[in-house]
N, C-alpha and C positions, 0 to 999 in steps of 0.2 A: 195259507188258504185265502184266497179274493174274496169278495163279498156276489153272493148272486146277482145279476141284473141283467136284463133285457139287451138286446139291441144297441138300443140307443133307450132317449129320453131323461129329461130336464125335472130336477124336483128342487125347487127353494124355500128353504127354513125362514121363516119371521117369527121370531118372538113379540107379542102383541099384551102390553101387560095394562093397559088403561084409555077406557072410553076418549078421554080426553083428546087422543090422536086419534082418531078417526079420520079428521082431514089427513093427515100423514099419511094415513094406512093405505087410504083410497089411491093418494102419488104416489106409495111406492107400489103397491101391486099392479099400477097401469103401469110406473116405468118396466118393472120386471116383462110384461109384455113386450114392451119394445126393446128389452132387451136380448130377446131371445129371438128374435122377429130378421126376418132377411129385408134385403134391398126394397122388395116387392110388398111389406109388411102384412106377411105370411110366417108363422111360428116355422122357423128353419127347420129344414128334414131331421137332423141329426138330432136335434133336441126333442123333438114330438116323441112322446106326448110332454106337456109340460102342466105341473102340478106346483100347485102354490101351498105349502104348507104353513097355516097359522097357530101355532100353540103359544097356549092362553092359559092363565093362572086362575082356576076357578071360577069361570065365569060364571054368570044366574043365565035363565034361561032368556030374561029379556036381554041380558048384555051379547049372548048368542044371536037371537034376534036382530038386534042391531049391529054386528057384525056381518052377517051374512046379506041384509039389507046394503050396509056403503059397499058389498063386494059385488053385488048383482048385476051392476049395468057395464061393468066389464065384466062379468062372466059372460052376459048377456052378447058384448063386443066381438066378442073372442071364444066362440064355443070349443075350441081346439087346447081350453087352457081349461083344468079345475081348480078349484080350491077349497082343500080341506079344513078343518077346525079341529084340534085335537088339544082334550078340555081337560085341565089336569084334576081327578077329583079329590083326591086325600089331603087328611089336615097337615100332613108333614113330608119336608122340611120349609120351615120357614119362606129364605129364599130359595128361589126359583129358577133362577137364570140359566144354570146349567143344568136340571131338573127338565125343565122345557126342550131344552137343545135336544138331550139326549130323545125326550121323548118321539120330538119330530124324525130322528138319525134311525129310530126303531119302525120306522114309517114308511120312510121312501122305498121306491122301487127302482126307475130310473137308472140308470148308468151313469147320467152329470147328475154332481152334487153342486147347488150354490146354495150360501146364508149371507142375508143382509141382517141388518137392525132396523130399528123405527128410525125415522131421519135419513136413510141411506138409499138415494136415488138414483140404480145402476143407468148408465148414457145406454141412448139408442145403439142396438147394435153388439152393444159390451160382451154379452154370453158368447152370442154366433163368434165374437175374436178370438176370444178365448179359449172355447170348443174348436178354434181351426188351428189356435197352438197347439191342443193336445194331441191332437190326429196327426199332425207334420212331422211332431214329436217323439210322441210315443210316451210322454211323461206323464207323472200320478197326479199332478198340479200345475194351474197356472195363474199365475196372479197378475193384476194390474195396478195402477196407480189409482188413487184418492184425495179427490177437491174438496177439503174443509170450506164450508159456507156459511155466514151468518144471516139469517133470517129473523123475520119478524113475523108474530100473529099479531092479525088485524080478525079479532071474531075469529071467520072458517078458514080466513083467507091466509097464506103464505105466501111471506114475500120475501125476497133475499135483497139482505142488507148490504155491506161493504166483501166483494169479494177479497179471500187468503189468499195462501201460497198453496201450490198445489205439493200433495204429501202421497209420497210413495209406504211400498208394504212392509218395506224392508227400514224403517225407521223405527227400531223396535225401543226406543225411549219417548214414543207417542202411545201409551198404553189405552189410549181413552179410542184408538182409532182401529174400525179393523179393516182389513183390506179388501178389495175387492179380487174375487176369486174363484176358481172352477174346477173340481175335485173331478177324477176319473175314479170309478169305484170298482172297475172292473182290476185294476190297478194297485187296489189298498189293502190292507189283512183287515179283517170286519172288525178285529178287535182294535185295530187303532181309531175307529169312527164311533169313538165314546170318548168324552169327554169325564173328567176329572174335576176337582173344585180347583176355580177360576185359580191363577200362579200371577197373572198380570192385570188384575181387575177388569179384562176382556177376554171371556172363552173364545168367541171365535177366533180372534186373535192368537189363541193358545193352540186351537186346534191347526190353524195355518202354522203356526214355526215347529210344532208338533209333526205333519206330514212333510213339510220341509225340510229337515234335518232326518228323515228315514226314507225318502223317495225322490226322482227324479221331480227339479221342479221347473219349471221355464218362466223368465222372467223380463222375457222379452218386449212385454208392454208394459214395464213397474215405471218406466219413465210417462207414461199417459194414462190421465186421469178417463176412467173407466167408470168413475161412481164419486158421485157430491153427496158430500156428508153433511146434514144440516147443523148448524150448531142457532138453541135459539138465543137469541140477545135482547129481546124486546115483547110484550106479551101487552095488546090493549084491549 
């Protein structure tokens, strides 16, 4: 049995776990627009409507407040795009990581499924590729490659340091890394869009070799970097 969904339309997970990125938060959810954005930087047909999912570990109501403040003036940008908050309230369990995930996975509606992390800046473009892998296709996943980046905070500002090597998805002895990726849901059994406690010290990660190894998966852009991973190296 598939999971329900619509048409079409684009929903992406961020786990948002501390004020302190807030600059971060603001780069990735503007990349996330351009990533889902056509030539003309218009949220591509296939993906509309597109929904940004933040789940958040107990936040106060001012830390909501200031959430919804750094996400305003792209929401403002881009009235074609939402973004939700979904606030975890119970004392238990401890961590959260996969606690979060799942709660956003209970959330969506959409048809594409993406997750990024904090630090993970999808390229212009990157969805709408990915979305035209899986229509060409027919496949439950498509994944792409990933630019490890070292940056520095200066204050709000980020700035990228010495560029790496670029790192594909299928380098499953990078556990710290997860890939960059585009789930069809129309595609999936609902029960495999639950995650479990983390096996590789990265759920997303888990969840991509997880749907790769029970579905069709297209790997036709794991050679090109699709999403910079920020790593930081310097903090003034």
């Amino acid at each position: 049995m598939t999971t329900a969904a619509p048409g079409g339309g684009l929903d992406v997970l961020l786990v948002f776990e501390d004020l302190v990125d807030l600059p971060r938060l603001e780069q990735g959810v503007f990349a996330l627009l351009g990533a889902a954005s056509d030539a003309h930087g218009a949220v591509a047909s296939g993906l509309r409507p597109l929904c940004i999912h933040l789940c958040l570990p107990r936040f106060s109501v001012a830390e909501l407040r200031a959430v919804r403040s750094a996400t305003q003036p792209i929401r403002d940008l881009c009235p074609e795009m939402a973004v939700r908050l979904h606030n975890w309230h119970l004392p238990e369990p401890h961590g959260l990581g996969v606690p979060l995930l799942n709660l956003g996975l209970e959330r969506v509606e959409g048809r594409y499924l993406g997750c990024v992390e904090i630090g993970q800046l999808m390229h212009p473009g990157a969805y709408r590729r990915l979305h035209d892998r899986l229509v060409e296709t027919g496949d439950a996943l498509a994944v792409g490659g990933v630019e490890e980046v070292p940056v520095a905070w200066w204050g709000d500002v980020i700035l990228p340091a010495q560029r790496r090597q670029s790192l594909k998805p299928e380098c499953l002895d990078l556990p710290q890394v997860a890939p960059a990726f585009l789930l069809d849901r129309w595609r999936i059994c609902s029960s495999e869009l639950r995650l479990r406690a983390a096996w590789s010290g990265n759920p997303l990660r888990d969840l991509v070799t997880s749907i790769s190894t029970s579905y069709p998966t297209d790997r036709t852009l794991a050679d090109t970097a699709l999403c910079v991973h920020q790593v930081l190296v310097a903090n003034t």
